[in-house]
N, C-alpha and C positions, 0 to 999 in steps of 0.2 A: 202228221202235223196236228196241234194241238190247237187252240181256242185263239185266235188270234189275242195280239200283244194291242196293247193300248192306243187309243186313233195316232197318239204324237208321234209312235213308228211309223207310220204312214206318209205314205211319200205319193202325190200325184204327178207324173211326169212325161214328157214327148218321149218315146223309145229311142231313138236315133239317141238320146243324150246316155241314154243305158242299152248299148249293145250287146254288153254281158248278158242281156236278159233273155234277148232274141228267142233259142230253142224253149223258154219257159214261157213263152209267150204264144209262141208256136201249137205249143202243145197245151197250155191251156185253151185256145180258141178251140184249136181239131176237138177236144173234149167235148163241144156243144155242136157242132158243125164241121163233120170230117172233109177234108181237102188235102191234098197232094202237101208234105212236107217244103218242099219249093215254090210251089205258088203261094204258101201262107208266108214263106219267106220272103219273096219278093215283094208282097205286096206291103208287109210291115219295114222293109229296108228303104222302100218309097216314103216313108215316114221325115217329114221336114220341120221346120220354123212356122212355114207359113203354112199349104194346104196340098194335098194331105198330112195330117198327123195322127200318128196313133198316140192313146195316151195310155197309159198305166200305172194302176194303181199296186205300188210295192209296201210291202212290211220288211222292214232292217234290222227287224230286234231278236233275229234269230241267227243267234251265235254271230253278228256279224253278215249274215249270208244273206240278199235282200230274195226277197220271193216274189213272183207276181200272182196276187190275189183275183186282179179285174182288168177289162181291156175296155174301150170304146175308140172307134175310129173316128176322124171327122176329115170329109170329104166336101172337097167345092161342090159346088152348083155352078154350072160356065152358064144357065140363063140367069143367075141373082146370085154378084161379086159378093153381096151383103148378107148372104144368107149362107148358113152349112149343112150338111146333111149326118146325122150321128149313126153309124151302125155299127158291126157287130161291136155290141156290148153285153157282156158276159161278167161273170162271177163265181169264181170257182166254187163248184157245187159244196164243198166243205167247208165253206163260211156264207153260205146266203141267209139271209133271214137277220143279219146283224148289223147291218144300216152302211155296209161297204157300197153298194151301187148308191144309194143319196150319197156319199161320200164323193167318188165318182163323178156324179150325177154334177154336184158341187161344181167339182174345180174345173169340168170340161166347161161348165157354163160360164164360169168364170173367166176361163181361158178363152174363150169364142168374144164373150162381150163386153172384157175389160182388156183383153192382150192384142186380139185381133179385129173389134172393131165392128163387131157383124152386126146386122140388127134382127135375125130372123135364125132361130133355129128348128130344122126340121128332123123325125125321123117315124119311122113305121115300127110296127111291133105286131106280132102275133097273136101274142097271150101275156101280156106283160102292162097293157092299157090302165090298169087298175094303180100300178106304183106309179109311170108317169104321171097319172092325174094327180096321184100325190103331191109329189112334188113340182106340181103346177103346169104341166103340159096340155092345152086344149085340142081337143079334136078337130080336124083340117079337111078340105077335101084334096084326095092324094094330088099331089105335084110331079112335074115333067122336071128328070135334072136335067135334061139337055137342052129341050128344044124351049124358044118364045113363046107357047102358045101353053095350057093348060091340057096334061091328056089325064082321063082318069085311070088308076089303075085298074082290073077289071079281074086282080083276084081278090076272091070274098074272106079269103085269110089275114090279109095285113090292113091295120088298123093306124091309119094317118095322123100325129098329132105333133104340133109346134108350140113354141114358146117366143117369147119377140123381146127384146131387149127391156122393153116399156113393164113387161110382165112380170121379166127378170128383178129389175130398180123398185120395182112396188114389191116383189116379196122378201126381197134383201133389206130393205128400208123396214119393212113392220115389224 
């Protein structure tokens, strides 16, 4: 594959509505984090309207054939209705560094806080803290998705940061 085609190929979309895409999807994720062919499946076939949804980011300008460039999941929080959780988000390693995760980054948010309603979006990162801040993610202390109560995470690897609806409207507005 060659240099990617121009952003207006680009397509950001819930998987469930591109099925075709499934094993490319599949198998971009396994690229960054290996996992059993069927549990990756399953878990992106879980993919809905409302929550969970996997999203990805497709290019269609090639020959007709659409490809999957990027993945992010978003995953309820059953203690905060209003809030989502973003993980494995990925970028296929032979187009990184050309502004596809902001892209990405974009329409998941847009998706969460103009489609769905949320007012809090959460997620953790390893090594990757420095682009969220970018595009305007603050640092948090880690959150409980299950339970009522606040537990901190207690590995010194993942690094907590959210963004809140209010955050969103002020950098979309400037």
């Amino acid at each position: 594959m060659g240099k990617p085609s121009p952003t207006d190929s680009y397509t950001v979309a819930p998987i469930h509505h591109h099925v075709e895409l499934l094993d490319q999807c599949v198998e971009l994720i396994n690229s960054e984090w290996p996992r059993s062919y069927t549990a990756r499946l399953w878990s992106l076939k879980s993919s809905k309207d409302t929550l969970p949804t996997s999203m990805v980011l497709i290019d269609s300008a090639e020959n007709d054939k659409s490809t999957v460039l990027a993945h992010a999941k978003l995953s309820p929080i059953p203690s905060d209705a209003e809030a989502v959780f973003i993980e494995t988000v990925v970028v296929d390693r032979r187009y990184r560094g050309k502004g596809l995760g902001r892209t990405l980054m974009r329409a998941v948010e847009n998706h969460c806080f103009e489609t769905l309603r949320l007012r809090t979006i959460y997620l953790s990162t390893i090594d990757q803290e420095g682009f969220y801040a970018k595009i305007g993610y603050s640092y948090c202390k880690a959150m409980n998705m299950f339970g009522t109560r606040s537990a901190f995470n207690t590995s010194t690897k993942k690094i907590w940061m959210m963004k809140t609806r209010n955050d969103w409207n002020s950098s979309t507005s400037a």
